[in-house]
C-alpha positions as CSV (number, residue, x, y, z in Angstrom):
1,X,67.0,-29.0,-16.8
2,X,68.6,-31.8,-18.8
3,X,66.9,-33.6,-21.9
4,X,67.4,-36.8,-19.9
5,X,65.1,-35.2,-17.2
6,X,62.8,-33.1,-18.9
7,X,62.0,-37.0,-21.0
8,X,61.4,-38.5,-17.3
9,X,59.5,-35.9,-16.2
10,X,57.3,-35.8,-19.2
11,X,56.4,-39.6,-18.3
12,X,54.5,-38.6,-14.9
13,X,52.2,-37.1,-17.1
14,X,51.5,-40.4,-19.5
15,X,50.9,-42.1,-16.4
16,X,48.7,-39.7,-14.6
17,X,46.2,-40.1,-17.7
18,X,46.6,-43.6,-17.7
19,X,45.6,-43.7,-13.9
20,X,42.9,-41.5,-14.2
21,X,41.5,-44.4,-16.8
22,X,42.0,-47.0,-14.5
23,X,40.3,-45.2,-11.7
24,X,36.9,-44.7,-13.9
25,X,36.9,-48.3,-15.3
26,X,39.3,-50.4,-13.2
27,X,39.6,-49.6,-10.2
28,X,40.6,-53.1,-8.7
29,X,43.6,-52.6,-10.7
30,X,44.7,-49.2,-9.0
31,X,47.5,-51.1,-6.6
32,X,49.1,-53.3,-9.8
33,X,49.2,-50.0,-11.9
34,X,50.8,-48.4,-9.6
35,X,53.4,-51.0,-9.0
36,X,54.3,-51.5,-12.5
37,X,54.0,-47.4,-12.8
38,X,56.7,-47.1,-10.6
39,X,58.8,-49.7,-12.9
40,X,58.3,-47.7,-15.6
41,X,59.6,-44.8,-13.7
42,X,62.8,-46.7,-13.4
43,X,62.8,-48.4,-16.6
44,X,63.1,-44.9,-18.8
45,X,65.9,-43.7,-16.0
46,X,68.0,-47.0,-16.9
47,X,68.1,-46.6,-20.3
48,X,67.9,-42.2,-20.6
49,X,71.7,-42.1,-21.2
50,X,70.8,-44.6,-24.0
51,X,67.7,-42.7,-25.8
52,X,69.7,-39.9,-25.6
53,X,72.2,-40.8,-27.7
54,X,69.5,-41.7,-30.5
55,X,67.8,-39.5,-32.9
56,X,63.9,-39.7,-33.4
57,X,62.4,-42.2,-35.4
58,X,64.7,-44.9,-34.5
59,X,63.6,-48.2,-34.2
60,X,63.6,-49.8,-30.7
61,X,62.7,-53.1,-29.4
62,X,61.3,-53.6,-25.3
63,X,61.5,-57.2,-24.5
64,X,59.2,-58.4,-22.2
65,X,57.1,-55.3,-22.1
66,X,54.1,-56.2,-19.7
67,X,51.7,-53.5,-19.9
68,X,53.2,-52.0,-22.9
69,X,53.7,-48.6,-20.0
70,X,57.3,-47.5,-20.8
71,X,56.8,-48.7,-24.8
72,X,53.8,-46.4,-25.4
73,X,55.8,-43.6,-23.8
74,X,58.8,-44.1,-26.1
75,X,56.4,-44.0,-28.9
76,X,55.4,-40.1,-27.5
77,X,58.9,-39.2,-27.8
78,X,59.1,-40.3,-31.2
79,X,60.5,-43.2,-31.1
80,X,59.8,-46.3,-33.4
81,X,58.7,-49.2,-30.7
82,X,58.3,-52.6,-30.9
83,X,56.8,-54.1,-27.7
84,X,57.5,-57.8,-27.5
85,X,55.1,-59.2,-24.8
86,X,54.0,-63.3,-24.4
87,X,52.2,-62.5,-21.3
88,X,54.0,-65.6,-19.7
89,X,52.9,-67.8,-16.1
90,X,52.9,-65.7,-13.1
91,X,51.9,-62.7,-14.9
92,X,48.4,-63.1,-16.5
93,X,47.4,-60.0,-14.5
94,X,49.2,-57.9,-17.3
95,X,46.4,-58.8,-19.6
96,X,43.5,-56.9,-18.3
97,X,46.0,-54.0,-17.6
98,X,47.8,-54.0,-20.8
99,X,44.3,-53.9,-22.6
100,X,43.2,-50.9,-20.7
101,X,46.7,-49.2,-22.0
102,X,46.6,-50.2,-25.8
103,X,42.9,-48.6,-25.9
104,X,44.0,-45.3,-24.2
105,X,47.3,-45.1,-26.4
106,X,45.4,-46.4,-29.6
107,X,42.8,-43.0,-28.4
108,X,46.2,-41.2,-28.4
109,X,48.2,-41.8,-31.2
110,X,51.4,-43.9,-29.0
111,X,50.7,-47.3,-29.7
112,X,53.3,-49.5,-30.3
113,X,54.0,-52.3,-32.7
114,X,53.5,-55.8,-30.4
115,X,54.4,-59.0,-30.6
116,X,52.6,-61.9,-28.8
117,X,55.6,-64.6,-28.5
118,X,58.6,-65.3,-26.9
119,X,61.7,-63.7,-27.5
120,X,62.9,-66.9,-28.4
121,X,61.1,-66.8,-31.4
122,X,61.9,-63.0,-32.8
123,X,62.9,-63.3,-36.3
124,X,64.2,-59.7,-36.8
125,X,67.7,-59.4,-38.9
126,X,69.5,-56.4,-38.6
127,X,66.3,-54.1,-37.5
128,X,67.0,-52.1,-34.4
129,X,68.9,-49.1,-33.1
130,X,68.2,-49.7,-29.6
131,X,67.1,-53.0,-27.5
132,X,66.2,-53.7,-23.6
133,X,64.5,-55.0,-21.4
134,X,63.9,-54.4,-17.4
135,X,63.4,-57.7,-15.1
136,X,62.6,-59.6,-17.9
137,X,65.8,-62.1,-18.5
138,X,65.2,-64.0,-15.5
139,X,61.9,-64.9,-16.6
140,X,62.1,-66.3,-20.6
141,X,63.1,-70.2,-21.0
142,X,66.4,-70.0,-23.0
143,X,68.6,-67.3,-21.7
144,X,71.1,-67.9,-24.7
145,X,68.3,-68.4,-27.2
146,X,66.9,-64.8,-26.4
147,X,70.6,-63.3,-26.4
148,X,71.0,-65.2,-30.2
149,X,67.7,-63.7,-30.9
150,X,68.0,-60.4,-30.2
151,X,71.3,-60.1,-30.8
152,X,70.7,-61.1,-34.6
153,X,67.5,-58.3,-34.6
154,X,70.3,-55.5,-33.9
155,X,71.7,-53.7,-36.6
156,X,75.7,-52.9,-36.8
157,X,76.4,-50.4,-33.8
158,X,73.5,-51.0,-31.7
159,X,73.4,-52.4,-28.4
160,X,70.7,-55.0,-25.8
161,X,70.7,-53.7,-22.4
162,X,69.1,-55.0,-19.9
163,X,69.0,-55.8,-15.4
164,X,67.6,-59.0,-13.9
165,X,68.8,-60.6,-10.9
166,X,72.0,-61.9,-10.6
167,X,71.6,-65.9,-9.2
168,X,75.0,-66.3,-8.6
169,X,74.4,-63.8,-5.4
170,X,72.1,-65.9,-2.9
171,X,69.3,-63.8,-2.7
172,X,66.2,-63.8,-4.8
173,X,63.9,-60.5,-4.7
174,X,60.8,-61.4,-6.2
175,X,60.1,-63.7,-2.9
176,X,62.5,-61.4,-0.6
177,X,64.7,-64.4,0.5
178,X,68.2,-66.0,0.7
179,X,68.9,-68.9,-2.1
180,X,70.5,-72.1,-1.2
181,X,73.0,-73.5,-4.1
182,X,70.5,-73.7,-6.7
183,X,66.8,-73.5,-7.8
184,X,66.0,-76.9,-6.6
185,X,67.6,-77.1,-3.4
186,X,66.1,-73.5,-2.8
187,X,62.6,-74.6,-3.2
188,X,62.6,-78.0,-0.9
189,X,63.7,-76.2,1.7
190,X,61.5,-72.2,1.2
191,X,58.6,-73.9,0.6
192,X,56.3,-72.6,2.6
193,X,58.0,-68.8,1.8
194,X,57.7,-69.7,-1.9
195,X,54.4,-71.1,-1.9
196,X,52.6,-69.5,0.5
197,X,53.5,-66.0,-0.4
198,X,50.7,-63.4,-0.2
199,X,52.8,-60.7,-1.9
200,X,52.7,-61.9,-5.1
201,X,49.4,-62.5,-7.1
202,X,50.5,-65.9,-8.7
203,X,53.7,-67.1,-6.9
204,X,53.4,-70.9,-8.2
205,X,53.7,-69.3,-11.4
206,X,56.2,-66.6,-10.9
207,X,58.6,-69.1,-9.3
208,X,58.5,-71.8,-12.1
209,X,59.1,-68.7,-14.3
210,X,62.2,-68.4,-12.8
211,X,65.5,-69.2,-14.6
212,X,68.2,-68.6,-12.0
213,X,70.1,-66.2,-14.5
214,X,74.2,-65.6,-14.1
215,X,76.7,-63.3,-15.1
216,X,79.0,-66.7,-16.0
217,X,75.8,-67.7,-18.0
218,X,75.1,-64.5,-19.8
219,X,79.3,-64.4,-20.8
220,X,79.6,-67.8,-22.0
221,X,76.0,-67.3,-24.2
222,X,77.6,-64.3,-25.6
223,X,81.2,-66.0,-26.4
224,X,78.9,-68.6,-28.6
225,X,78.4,-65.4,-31.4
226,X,81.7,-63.5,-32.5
227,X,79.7,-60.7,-33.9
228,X,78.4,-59.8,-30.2
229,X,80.0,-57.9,-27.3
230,X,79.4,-58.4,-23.8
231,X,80.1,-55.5,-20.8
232,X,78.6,-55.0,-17.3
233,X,78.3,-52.1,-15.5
234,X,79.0,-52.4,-11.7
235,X,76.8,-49.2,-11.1
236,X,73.6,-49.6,-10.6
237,X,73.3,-51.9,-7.2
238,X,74.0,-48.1,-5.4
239,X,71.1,-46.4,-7.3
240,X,68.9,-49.4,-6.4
241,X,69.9,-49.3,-2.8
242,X,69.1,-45.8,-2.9
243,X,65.6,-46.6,-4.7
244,X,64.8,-48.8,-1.6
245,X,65.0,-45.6,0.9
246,X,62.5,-43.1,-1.7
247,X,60.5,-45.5,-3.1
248,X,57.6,-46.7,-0.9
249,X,56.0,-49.2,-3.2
250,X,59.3,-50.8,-4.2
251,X,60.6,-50.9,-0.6
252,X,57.5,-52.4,0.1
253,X,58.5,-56.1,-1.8
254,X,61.2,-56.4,1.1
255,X,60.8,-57.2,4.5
256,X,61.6,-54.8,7.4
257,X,65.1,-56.3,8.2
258,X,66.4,-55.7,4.3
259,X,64.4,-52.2,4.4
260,X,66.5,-50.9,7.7
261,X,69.6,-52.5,6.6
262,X,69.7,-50.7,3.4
263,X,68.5,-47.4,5.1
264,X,71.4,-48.2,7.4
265,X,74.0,-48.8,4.0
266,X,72.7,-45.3,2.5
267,X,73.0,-43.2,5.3
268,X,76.4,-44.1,6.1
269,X,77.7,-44.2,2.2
270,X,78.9,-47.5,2.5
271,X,76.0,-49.1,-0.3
272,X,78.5,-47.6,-3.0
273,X,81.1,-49.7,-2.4
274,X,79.9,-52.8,-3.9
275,X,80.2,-51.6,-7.4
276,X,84.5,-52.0,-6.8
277,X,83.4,-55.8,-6.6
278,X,83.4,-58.0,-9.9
279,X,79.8,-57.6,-11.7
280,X,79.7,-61.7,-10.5
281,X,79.5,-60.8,-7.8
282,X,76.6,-58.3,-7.7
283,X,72.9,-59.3,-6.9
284,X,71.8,-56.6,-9.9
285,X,73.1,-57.5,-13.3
286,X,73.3,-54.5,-15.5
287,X,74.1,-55.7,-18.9
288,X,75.4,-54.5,-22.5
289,X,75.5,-56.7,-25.6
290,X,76.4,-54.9,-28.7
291,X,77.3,-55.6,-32.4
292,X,79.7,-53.3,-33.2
293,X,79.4,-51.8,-36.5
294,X,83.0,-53.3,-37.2
């Protein structure tokens, strides 16, 4: 077994306590636990290539860490964590959650360091190894703001990665739909999809928490700081297609039609060929900013 899977294995186990605490003293919070579980499943997968190439004790930031989940589990592995969490609109259920986490990892020695604000505000110079975030960037207010931010808090050789949605692809996966040329245009004519969604706990505010996030965006916020470097990886869309056909509560945020046309994409190979496409031009973004330590 690899150290990349013997780390993601040892997470199951972080979570299994955690659920057992939520089934004594929560239990109305069993189905978003096990929702955001399943996201910090994927969030250490995304970034195990990454830890891996960092010794213990180094010093990493999560941006937008909800329930503080993935950051507490980092902090068992021995890394340094800082969980940067505002709790924004459209996700005040983290709160009850994330308290139920910070008492059981206080209990257990993996708390992390948090920070209640935006990642607009971080002040950091020159302080992390490691940065990222997962489905974060398409919620926070100033897109080029956070990327200024962060990029300033990471020291000479270190690297921000993070996915979000891609807006230039017409498709938007929170509410399962199509997009129509913008945010605006998108919402006079969904609204009844956007509004009236029963899948999401507080759509009103999860869709003004929505930024409509490019890959033009992201390169052009970049290109405003010579010391940063920008680069997109065109591989994740397959893995995420793949996700759809093993994951049940993931698969469950689309509807039927997307669920069998994916299965329908995986079985006959043909999901893997949208990584030859420009990363524009991909729904997933998968991004890298790094300050190179030259």
């Amino acid at each position: 077994m690899s150290s990349a899977n013997a780390k993601q294995y040892d997470i199951d186990g972080w979570l299994h306590t955690v659920a057992e605490r939520i089934e004594r003293e929560a239990p109305e919070l069993r189905d978003v636990f096990e929702l955001y579980s399943g996201e910090a499943r994927f969030g250490r997968r995304f970034i195990a290539t990454d830890l891996d190439r960092l010794p213990r004790g180094s010093r990493v930031l999560e941006v937008g860490a909800g329930s503080c989940l993935l950051s507490c589990q980092l902090v068992r592995e021995g890394f340094d964590v800082v969980a940067l969490e505002p709790v924004g609109i459209g996700f005040s259920h983290f709160r009850r959650m994330q308290s139920l986490v910070a008492q059981l990892a206080s209990e257990m020695g993996c708390m992390p360091k948090v920070l209640q604000q935006q990642a607009e505000t971080l002040d950091a110079r020159d302080d992390f190894d490691f940065a990222f975030s997962v489905n974060v960037m398409e919620h926070v207010r100033d897109v080029a703001g956070v990327i200024a931010r962060v990029g300033m808090g990471l020291r000479r050789g270190a690297s921000y990665r993070f996915t979000c949605p891609n807006y230039a692809f017409p498709y938007e996966p929170h509410f399962d739909m199509p997009t129509l040329f913008g945010k605006r245009l998108t919402e006079r004519l969904m609204n009844r999809r956007i509004f009236g969604n029963q899948k999401l706990d507080d759509p009103v505010g999860t869709w003004q928490s929505l930024n409509w996030i490019t890959v033009g965006q992201i390169v052009r916020a970049v290109g405003r700081h010579p010391e940063l470097r920008v680069a997109f990886s065109r591989d994740l869309l397959t893995s995420t297609l793949e996700r759809v056909t093993r994951d049940p509560e993931f698969a469950a945020r689309r509807s039927a039609v997307v669920r069998n046309g994916i299965a329908l994409l995986v079985r006959s190979g043909l999901h893997r060929l949208p990584a030859a496409l420009p990363a524009s031009m991909l729904p997933i973004i998968d991004c890298r900013i790094e300050r190179p330590a030259n």
